[in-house]
BALOBA-1460 file (C-alpha; in Angstrom, 3 decimals):
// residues 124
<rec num="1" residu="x" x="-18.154" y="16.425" z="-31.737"/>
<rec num="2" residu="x" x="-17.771" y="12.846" z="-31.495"/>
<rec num="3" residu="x" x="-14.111" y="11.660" z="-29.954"/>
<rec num="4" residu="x" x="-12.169" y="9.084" z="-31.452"/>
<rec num="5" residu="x" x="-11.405" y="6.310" z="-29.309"/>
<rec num="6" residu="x" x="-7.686" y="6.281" z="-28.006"/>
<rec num="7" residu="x" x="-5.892" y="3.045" z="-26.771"/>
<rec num="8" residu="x" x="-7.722" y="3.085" z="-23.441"/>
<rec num="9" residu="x" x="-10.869" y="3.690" z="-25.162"/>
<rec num="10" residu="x" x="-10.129" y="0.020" z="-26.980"/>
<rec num="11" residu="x" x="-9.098" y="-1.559" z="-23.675"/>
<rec num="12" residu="x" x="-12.262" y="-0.681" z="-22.027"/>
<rec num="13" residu="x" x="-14.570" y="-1.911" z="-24.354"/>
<rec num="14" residu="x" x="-11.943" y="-4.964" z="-24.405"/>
<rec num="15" residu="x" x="-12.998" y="-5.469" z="-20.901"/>
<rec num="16" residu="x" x="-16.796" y="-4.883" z="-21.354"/>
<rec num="17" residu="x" x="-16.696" y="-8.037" z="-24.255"/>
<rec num="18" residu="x" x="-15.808" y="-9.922" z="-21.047"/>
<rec num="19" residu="x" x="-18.059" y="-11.677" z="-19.275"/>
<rec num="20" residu="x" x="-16.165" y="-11.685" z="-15.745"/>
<rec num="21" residu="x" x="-16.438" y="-9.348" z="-13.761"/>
<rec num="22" residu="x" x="-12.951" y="-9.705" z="-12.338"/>
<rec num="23" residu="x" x="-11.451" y="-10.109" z="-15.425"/>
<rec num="24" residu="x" x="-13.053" y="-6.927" z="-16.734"/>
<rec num="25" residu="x" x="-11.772" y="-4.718" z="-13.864"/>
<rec num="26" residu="x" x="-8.233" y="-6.450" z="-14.364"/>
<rec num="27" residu="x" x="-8.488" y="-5.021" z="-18.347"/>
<rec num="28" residu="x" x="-9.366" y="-1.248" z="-17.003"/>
<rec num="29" residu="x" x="-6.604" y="-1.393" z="-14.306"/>
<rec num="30" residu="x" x="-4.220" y="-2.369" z="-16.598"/>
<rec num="31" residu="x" x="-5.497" y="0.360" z="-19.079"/>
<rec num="32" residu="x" x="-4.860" y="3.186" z="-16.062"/>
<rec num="33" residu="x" x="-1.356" y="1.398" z="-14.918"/>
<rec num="34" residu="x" x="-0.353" y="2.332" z="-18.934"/>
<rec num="35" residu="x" x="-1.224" y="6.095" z="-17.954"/>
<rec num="36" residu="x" x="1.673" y="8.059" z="-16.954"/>
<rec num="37" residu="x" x="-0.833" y="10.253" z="-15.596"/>
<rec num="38" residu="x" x="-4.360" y="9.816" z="-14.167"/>
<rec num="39" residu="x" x="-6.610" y="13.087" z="-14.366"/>
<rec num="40" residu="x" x="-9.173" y="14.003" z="-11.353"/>
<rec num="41" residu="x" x="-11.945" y="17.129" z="-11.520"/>
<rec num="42" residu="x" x="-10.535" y="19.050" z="-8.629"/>
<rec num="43" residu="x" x="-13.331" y="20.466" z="-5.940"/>
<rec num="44" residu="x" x="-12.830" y="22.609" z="-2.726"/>
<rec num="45" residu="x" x="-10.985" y="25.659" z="-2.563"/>
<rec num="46" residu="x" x="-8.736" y="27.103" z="-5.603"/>
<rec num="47" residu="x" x="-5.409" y="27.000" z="-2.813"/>
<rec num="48" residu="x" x="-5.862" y="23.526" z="-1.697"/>
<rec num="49" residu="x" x="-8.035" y="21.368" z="-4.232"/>
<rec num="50" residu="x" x="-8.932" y="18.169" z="-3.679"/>
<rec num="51" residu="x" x="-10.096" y="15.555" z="-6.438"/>
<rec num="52" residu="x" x="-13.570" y="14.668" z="-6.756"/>
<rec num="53" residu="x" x="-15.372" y="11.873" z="-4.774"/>
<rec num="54" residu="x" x="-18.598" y="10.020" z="-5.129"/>
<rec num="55" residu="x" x="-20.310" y="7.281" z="-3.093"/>
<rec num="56" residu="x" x="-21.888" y="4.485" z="-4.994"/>
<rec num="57" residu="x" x="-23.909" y="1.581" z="-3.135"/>
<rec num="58" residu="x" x="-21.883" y="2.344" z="0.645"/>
<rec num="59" residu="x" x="-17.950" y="2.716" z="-0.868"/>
<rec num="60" residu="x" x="-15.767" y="5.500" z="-1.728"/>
<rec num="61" residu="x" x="-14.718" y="6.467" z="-5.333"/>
<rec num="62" residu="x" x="-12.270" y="9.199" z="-6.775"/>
<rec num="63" residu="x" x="-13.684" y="10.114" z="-10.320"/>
<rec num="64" residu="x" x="-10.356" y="9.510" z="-12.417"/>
<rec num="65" residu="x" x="-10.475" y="10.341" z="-16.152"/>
<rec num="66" residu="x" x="-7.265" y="9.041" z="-18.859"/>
<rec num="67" residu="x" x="-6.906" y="12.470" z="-20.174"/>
<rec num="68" residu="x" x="-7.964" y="15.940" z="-19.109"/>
<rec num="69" residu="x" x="-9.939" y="16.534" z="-22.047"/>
<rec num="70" residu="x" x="-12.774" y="14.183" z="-21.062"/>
<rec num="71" residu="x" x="-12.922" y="16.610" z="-17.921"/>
<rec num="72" residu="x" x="-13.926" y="19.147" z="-19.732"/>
<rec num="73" residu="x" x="-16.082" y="17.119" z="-22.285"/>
<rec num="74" residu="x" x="-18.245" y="15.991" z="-18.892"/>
<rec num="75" residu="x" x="-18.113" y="19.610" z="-18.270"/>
<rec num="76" residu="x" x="-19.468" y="20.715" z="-21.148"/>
<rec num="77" residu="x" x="-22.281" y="18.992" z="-21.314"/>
<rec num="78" residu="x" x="-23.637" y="19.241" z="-17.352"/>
<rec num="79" residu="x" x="-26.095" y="22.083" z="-17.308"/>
<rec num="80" residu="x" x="-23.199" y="24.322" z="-15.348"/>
<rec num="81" residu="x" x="-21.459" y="26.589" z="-17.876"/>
<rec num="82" residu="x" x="-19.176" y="29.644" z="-17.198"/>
<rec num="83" residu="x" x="-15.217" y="28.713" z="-16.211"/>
<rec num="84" residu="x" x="-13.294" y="25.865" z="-17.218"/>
<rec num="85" residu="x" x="-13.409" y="23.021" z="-14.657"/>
<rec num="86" residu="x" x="-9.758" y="22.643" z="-13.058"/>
<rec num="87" residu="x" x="-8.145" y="19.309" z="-12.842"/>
<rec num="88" residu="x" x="-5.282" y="17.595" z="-11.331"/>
<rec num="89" residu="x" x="-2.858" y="15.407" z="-12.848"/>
<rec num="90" residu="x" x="-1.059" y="12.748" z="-10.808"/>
<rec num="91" residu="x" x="1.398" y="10.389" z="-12.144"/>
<rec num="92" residu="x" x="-0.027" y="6.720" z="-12.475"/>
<rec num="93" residu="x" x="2.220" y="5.192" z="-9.180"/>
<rec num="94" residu="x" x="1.485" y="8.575" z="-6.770"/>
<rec num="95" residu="x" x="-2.401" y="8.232" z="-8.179"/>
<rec num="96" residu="x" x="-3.117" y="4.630" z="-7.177"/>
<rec num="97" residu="x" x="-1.244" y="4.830" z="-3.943"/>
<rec num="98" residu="x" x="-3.319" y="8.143" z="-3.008"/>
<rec num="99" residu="x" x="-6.778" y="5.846" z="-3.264"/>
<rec num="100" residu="x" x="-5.409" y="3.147" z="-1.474"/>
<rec num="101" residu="x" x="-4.491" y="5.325" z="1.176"/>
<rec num="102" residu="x" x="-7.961" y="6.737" z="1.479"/>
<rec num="103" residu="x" x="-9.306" y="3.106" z="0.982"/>
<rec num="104" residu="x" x="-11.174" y="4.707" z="-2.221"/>
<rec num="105" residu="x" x="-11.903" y="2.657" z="-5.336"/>
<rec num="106" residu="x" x="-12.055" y="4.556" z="-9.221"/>
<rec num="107" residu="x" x="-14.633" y="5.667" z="-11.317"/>
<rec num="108" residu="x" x="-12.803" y="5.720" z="-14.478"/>
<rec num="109" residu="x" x="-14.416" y="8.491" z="-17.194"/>
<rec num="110" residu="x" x="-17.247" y="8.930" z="-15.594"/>
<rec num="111" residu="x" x="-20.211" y="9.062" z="-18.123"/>
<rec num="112" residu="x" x="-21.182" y="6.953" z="-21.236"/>
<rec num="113" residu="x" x="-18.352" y="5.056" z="-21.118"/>
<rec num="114" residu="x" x="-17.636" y="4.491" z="-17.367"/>
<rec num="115" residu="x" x="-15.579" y="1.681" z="-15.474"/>
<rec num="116" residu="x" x="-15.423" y="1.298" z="-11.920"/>
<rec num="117" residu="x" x="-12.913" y="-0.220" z="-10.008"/>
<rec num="118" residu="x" x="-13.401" y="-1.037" z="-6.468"/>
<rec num="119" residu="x" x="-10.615" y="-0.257" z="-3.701"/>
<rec num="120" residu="x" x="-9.601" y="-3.721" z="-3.225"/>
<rec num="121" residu="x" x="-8.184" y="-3.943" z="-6.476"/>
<rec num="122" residu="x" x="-5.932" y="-1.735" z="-6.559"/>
<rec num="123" residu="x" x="-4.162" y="-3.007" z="-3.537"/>
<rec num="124" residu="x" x="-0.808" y="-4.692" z="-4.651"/>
């Protein structure tokens, strides 16, 4: 089923009418900041999970979704099936300070409609 797009949904494909790429990232960040939660796909071990992490072209990224339901949606339609996937929520502040600390940038909903934000913009 088809999801309707929410208000970060609008703000992303706000960003993606821009041409710069600055400007586009600045849209998305400002989309996330608006979160009062961010939403990882916890991996590792069930007593101390950790959220997910990709590499992409030599940097660091922490997959970050705007709800918890688009975990499962990306779930869903991998070719694992069997138990839910288990996430983390983090308010927005506590989120963005964690990836700074471990100098990783965001892929935002990973999938069809993805955004990635490198590290260095998320410094303040």
């Amino acid at each position: 089923m088809a999801r309707l797009p929410d208000r970060f949904d609008l703000w992303v494909r706000k960003a993606r009418k821009c041409r710069d790429a600055a400007r586009q990232a600045d849209y998305v960040l400002g989309a996330l900041a608006g979160l009062k939660e961010w939403y990882f796909p916890a991996v590792g071990r069930k007593e101390n999970p950790l959220p997910a992490e990709a590499e992409i072209e030599g940097a660091r990224y922490v997959l970050v979704f705007s709800d918890p339901g688009r975990i499962e949606e990306i779930h869903e339609d991998g070719t694992q099936r069997g138990d839910p996937l288990a996430a983390i929520a983090m308010p927005m502040a506590a989120a963005m300070a964690w990836c700074v600390e471990r100098w990783a940038g965001v892929l935002v909903n990973p999938g069809e409609d993805s955004a990635l934000i490198p590290v260095e913009r998320l410094e303040i």
